[in-house]
Structure formats: C-alpha cells, structure tokens
C-alpha positions as CSV (number, residue, x, y, z in Angstrom):
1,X,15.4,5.6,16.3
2,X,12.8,3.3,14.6
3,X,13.3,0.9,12.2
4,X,12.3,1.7,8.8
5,X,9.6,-1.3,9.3
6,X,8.5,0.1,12.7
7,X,5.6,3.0,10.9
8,X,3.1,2.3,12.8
9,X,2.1,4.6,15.6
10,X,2.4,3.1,19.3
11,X,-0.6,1.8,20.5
12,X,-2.2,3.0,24.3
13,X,-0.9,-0.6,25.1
14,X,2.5,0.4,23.8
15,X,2.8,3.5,25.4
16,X,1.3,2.1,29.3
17,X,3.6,-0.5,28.9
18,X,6.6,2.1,28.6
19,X,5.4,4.5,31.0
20,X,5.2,1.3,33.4
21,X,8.9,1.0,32.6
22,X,9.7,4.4,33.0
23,X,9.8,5.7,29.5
24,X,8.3,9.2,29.1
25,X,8.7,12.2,27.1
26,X,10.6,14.6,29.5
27,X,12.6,17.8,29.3
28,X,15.4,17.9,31.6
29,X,15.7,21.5,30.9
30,X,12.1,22.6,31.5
31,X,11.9,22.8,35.3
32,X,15.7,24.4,35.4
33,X,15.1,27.1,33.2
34,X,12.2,27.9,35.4
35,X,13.6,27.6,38.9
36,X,16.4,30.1,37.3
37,X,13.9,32.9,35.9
38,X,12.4,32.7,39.6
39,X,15.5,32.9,41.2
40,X,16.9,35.6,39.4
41,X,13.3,37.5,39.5
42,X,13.7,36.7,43.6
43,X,16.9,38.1,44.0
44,X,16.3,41.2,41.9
45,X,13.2,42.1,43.8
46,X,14.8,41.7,47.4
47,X,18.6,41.2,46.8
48,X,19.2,45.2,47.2
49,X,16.9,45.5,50.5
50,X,18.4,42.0,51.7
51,X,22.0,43.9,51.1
52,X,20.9,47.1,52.6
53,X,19.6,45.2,55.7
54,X,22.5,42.6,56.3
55,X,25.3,45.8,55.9
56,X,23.0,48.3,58.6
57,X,23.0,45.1,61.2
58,X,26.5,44.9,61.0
59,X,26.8,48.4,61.2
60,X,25.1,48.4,64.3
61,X,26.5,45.6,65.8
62,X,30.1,46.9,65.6
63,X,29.1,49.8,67.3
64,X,27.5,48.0,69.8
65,X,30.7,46.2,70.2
66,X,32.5,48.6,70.4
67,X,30.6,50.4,73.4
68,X,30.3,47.5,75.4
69,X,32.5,44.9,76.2
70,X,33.2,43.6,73.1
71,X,32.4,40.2,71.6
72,X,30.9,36.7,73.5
73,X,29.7,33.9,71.7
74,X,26.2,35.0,72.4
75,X,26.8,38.4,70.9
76,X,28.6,37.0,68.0
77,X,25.7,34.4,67.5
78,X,23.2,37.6,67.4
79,X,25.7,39.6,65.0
80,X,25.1,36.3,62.9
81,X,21.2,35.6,63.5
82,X,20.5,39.1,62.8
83,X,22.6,39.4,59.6
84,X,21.9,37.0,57.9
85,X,18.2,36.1,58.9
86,X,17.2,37.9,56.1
87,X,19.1,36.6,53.7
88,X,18.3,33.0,54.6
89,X,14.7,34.4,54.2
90,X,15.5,34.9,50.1
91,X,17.3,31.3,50.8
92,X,13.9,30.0,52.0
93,X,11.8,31.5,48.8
94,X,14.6,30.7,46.1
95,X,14.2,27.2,47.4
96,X,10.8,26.7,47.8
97,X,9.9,28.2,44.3
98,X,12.9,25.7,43.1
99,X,10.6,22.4,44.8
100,X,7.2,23.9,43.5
101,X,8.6,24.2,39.8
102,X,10.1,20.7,40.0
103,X,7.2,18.7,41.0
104,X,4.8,21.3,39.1
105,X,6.8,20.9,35.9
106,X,7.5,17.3,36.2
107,X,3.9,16.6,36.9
108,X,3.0,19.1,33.6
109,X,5.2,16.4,31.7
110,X,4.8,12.7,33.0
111,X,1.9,13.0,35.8
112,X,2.1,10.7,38.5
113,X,4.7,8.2,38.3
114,X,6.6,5.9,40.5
115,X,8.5,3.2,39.5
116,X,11.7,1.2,39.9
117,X,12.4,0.1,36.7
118,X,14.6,3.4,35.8
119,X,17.3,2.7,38.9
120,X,17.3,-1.1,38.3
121,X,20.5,-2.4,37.4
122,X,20.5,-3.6,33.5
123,X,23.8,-5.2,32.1
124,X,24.0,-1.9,29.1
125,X,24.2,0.6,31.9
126,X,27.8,-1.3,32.8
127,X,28.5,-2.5,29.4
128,X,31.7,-0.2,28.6
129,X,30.9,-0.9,24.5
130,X,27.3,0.2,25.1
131,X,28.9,3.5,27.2
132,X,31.0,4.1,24.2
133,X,28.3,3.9,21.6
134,X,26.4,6.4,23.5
135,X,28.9,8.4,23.5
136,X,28.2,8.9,20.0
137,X,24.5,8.7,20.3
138,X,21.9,11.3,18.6
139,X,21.0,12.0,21.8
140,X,24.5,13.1,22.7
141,X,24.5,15.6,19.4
142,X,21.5,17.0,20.6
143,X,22.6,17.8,24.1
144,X,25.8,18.8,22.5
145,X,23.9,21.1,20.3
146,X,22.2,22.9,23.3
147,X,25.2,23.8,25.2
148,X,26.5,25.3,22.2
149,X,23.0,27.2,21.4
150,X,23.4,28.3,25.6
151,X,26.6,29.3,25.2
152,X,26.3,31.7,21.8
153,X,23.2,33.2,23.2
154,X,25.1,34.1,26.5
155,X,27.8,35.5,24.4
156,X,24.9,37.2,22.2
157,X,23.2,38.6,25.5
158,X,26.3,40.1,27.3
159,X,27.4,41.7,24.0
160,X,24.3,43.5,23.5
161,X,24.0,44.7,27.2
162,X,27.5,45.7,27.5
163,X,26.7,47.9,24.1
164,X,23.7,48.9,25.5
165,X,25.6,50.1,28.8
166,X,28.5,51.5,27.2
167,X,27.7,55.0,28.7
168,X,27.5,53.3,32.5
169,X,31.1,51.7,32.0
170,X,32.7,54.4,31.1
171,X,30.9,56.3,33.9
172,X,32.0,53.5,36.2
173,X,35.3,54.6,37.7
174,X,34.3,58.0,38.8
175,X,31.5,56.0,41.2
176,X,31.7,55.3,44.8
177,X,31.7,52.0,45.7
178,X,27.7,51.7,46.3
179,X,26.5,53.3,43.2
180,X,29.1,51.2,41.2
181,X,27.8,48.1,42.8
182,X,23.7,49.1,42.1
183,X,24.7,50.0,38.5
184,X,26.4,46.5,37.8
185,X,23.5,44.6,39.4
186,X,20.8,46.1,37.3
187,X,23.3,45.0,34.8
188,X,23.7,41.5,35.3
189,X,20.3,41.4,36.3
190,X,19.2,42.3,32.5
191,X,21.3,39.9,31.0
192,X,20.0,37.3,33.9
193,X,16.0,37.7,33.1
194,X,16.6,37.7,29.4
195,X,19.1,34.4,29.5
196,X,16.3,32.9,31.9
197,X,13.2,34.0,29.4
198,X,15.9,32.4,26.4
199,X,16.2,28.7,28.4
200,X,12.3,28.5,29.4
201,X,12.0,28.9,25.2
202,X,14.8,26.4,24.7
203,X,12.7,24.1,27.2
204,X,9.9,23.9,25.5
205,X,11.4,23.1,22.0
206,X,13.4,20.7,23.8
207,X,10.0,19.1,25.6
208,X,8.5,19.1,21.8
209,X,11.5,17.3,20.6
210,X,11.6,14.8,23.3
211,X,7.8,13.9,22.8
212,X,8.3,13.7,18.8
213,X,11.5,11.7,20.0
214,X,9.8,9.1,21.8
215,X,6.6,8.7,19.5
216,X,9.3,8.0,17.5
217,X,11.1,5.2,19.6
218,X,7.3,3.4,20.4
219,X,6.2,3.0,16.7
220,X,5.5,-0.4,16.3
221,X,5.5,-2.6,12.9
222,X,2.0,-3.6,11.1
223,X,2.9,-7.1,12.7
224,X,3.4,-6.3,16.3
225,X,0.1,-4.2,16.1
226,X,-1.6,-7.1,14.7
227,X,0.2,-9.4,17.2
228,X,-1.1,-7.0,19.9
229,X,-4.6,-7.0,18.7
230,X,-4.5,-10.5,18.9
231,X,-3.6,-10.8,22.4
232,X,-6.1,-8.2,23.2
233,X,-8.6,-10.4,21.7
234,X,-7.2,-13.5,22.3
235,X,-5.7,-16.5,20.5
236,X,-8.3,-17.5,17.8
237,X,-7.0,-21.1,18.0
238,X,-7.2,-21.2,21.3
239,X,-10.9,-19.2,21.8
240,X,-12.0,-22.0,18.8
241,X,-10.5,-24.7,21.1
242,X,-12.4,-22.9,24.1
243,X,-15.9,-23.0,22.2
244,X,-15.5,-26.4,20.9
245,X,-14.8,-28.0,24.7
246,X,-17.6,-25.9,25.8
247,X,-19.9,-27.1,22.9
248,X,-18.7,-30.6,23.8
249,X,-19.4,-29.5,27.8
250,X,-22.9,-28.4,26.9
251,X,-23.6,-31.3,24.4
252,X,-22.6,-34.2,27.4
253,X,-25.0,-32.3,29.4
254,X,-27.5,-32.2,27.4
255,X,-27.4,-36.1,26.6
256,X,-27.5,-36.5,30.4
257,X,-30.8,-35.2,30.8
258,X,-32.3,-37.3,27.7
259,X,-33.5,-39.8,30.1
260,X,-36.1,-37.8,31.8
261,X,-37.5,-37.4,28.9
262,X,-41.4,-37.9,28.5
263,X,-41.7,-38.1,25.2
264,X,-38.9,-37.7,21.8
265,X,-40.2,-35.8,18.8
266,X,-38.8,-36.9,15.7
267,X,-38.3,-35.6,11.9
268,X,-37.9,-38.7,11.5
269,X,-34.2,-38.8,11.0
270,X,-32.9,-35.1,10.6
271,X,-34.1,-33.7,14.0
272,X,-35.0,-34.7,17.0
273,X,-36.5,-33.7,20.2
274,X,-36.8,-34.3,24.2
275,X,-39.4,-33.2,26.4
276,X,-40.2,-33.5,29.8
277,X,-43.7,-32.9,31.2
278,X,-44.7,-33.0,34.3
279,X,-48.1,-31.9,35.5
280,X,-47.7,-31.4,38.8
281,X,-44.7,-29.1,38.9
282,X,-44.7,-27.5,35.4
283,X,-46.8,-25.0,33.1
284,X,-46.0,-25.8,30.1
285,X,-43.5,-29.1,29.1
286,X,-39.8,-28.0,28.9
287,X,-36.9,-28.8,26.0
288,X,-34.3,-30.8,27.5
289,X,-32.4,-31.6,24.4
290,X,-32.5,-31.0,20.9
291,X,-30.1,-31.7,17.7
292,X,-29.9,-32.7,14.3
293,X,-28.6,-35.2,12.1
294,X,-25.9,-37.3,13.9
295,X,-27.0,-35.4,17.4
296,X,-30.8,-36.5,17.0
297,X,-29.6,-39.8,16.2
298,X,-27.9,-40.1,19.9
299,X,-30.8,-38.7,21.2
300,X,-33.3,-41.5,19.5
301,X,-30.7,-44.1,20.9
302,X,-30.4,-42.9,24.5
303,X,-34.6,-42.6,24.4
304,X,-34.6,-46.4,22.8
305,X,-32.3,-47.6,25.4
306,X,-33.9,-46.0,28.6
307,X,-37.6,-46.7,26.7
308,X,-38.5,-43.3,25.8
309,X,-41.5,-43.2,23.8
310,X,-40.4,-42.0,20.5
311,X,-42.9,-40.1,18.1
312,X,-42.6,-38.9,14.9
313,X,-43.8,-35.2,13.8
314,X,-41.9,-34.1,11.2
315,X,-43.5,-30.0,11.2
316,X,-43.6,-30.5,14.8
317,X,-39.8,-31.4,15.6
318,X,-38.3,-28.8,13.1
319,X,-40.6,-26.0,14.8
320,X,-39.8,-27.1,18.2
321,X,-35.3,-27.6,17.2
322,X,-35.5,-23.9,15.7
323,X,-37.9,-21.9,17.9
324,X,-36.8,-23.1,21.4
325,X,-34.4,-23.0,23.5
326,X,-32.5,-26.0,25.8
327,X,-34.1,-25.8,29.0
328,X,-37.0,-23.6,28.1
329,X,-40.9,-24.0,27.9
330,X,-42.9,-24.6,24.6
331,X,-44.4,-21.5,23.9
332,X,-48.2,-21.1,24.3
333,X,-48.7,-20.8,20.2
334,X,-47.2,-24.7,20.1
335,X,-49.4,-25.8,23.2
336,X,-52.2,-27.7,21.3
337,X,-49.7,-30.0,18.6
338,X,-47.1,-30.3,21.9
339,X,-50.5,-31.5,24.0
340,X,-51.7,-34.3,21.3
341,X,-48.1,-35.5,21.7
342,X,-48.4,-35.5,25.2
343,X,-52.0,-37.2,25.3
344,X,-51.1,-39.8,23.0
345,X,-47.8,-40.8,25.2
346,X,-50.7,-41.0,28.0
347,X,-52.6,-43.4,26.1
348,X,-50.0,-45.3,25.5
349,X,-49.0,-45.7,29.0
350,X,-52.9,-45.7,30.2
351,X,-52.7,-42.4,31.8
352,X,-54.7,-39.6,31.8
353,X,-53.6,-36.0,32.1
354,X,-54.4,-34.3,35.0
C-alpha cells in the first residue's frame, strides 16, 4: 500500500523500472478460468462420442478375443491403442487450448517479458517474520475473499441445478445405466459452463483490482518525481560545472589563436577584437577572438606582447563583438570600415593589399 506521502502517479520511468524487475499487474486467475470454460466446452462436445467410441472398441475387442486365441501383448497393446486413441485426442485439444490461453492471456496482461529478477533469491522470501506478516497481508484477504466468493457460488450453482432437475432425480432410479449416466452429464455439464462463465467474470475484476493495486504500489512522492526529473535532466550543479569548463575550454582556445591576429579592434577598453586576414587564402578576414571587459583586456595584452597592431574603433568593435561569430567572416555590409582597418595596418607595415 502507498504511503500517505506517496500521491503522485508513477512515472513511465517508474513503471519500466518495475516491469524490468518483474512487477506487473497480473491475474492469476484470468488464464485458469479460461483453460476451464474450454475444457469443459471440449469435453461436452466430444466426451459422449469419445465414450461411445472407447466402450464399442472394447466391445469388439473382447469378442475378438474371445474367437481367437485370446490375449498377446500385441493384441492387448491394440485393445489399448484403439481405446483410448480417441480419448488421448480430447487429451491433445484440452491441452493445447490450455497452452494457447496461457501465453494468449499472459501476453493480453504483461506483453513480452523475460526476466530473472522474480526467481532471484532475496533475504524476505526466507525471512520467517516477513512469511508471517504476509500471512496476514491484504493480499492474503483478498485471495481469501475469492475462495470464499468460488465456493458460495458453487454452492449457489448446484442448488439451482439440482432444483431445476428435481424431476430428472426423481426419475433417476427407474433408468438404465446409460440413460442415467447421459442425464447426470448434461447435469454437471450445466453447472460446469455456468461455474466457468462465473470465474472468467471473477478474472477480470480480479485483473482490474490487480492493475488499480499496483498503480497503487508505484505512486511516487512530489519529491521522488522531482528527484526523477532531475536525473532525467541532469544535475543542474553539475551541467553549470559542465558549461563553465567548457566556457573556460572555449575561452583558452580562443586566446591561443590571438596571436595570428592581423590586426585588434578596440572600444577602447570595453571590447575588443581579433582578426586575421590573409589575402591569399581568404574572402573576407575572419573573427578569431572577441570579449569584453576583463576578456578584451587579455586580448589587448596577448596582441601587445606578440606586437599586434592595436586600433581603436569604438562603433567598429561593438558591431563586430555583437554581430559575429568566433571563427566566422565579417559580413559583406562591414567590408568597407573592416578594409580601412586593414589598409591602415598595411601602411603601417609598408604593405600594400593585394
């Protein structure tokens, strides 16, 4: 039973996690009731011919006995075969219909399933204080509380067939044999179909109860289905300690390319800038680092120290910080203030651009 905490309903997490340990909703009942319906239903339909068959053979092969020589173990062996072939046929269908029910139903209830975890040996299936508290279990009650529904309604069912047959008993001692025998099967065979029809409804309330019964068993408190949605997501510390290394990653990257630099545009102190040009291999010249405040200052010392020309274009280095990416090309619309940059670098080195 769940706590009175536990009102959440499981989650798909919750419930994959159980069915990996075997815990499904299943009626032991369902696939019983069925494989008894169809074996009373069998038996009624050829029972009577299967009779009438088995008693002719013998019949006949007493009289053939008798004529002949009498019995060998080959004769005796036939006497069998041919007797009770027939009946093993019924055999053959009563159990077939009883392994297509079982896997049918069983598949109706949990699907495909295989798994260990049920027949693995756990220290409460041999604790005897654990045996004794389920011996006074719900569970117990309510198993208890079937047999005792089963049993009233098979008291219920042969009462009303025996009054319904009252006539047929009374009738019964002036029968022969045969016709007592075909009047008490169709009998028995009326209280069998409707005890059978009784247990298939009894299954199915018992399947409900079982799947209301373990909803009931999963639910989960507001915590553990906030715990669970953190795992799903992961660990927000540890995500935010994940971002920050690969901020730092990126960052130590990023300074590492400062000194190809051709040129550092500057705000001056708030942003700066690093590009690279090269006008043999590129189109346009490429952003290969950019950051403000304390970031541009590391950028302006790494371009000091490796002698960087450093310019400063205040409009320029806040367009170029917020429209561009790292390791992307200016954009054609920034191609005439990014060239002056570029020329002026030029002139200070004495170059011309190609």
């Amino acid at each position: 039973m769940p706590k009175p905490e536990q009102t959440e309903k499981a989650t798909p997490k919750r419930k994959s996690d159980a069915r990996k340990r075997g815990q499904v909703a299943k009626s032991q009942e369902l696939a019983g009731s069925f494989v008894f319906l169809s074996s009373v239903l069998v038996l009624h339909a050829y029972g009577a011919q299967t009779l009438g068959h088995m008693d002719a053979t013998m019949q006949s092969s007493l009289a053939h006995a008798v004529r002949t020589e009498g019995y060998t173990i080959f004769s005796v062996w036939s006497l069998f075969a041919q007797t009770f072939g027939s009946f093993g046929m019924v055999l053959v269908v009563m159990f077939g219909l009883a392994i297509l029910f079982g896997l049918l139903l069983n598949l109706f209830q949990v699907g495909f399933l295989f798994t260990f975890k049920t027949i693995t040996p756990t220290f409460s299936k041999i604790n005897p204080l654990t045996g004794v508290q389920r011996l006074f279990s719900k569970q117990v009650a309510v198993n208890l509380a079937k047999q005792i529904v089963k049993l009233i309604a098979v008291f219920i069912l042969i009462n009303s067939a025996l009054y319904g047959h009252r006539d047929l008993l009374v009738a019964v001692g002036g029968m022969t044999p045969a016709e007592m025998f075909n009047q008490l099967s169709g009998l028995v065979y009326d209280v069998a179909w409707r005890f059978g029809v009784f247990l298939i409804i009894i299954a199915f309330a018992d399947y409900a109860y079982e799947r209301y019964q373990y909803e009931q068993n999963l639910k989960m408190t507001k915590q553990e289905v906030k715990d669970e949605a953190r795992q799903a997501e992961g660990n927000p510390e540890v995500r935010g300690a994940l971002k920050r290394r690969q901020r730092e990653f990126a960052r130590r990257r990023m300074m590492q390319a400062v000194p190809r630099a051709t040129v550092v545009v500057t705000n001056p102190t708030h942003f700066a800038v690093a590009l690279e040009w090269d006008e043999v291999e590129m189109d346009a010249p490429v952003v290969l680092a950019k950051g403000a405040d304390l970031i541009a200052k590391r950028i302006r010392e790494l371009a000091v120290e490796h002698g960087i020309p450093i310019l400063e274009n205040p409009p320029l280095a806040r367009t170029l910080y917020e429209k561009v990416e790292l390791n992307t090309a200016v954009p054609p619309q920034l191609y005439a203030a990014v060239a002056q940059v570029i020329a002026f670098v030029y002139r200070m080195k004495r170059k011309t651009i190609a």
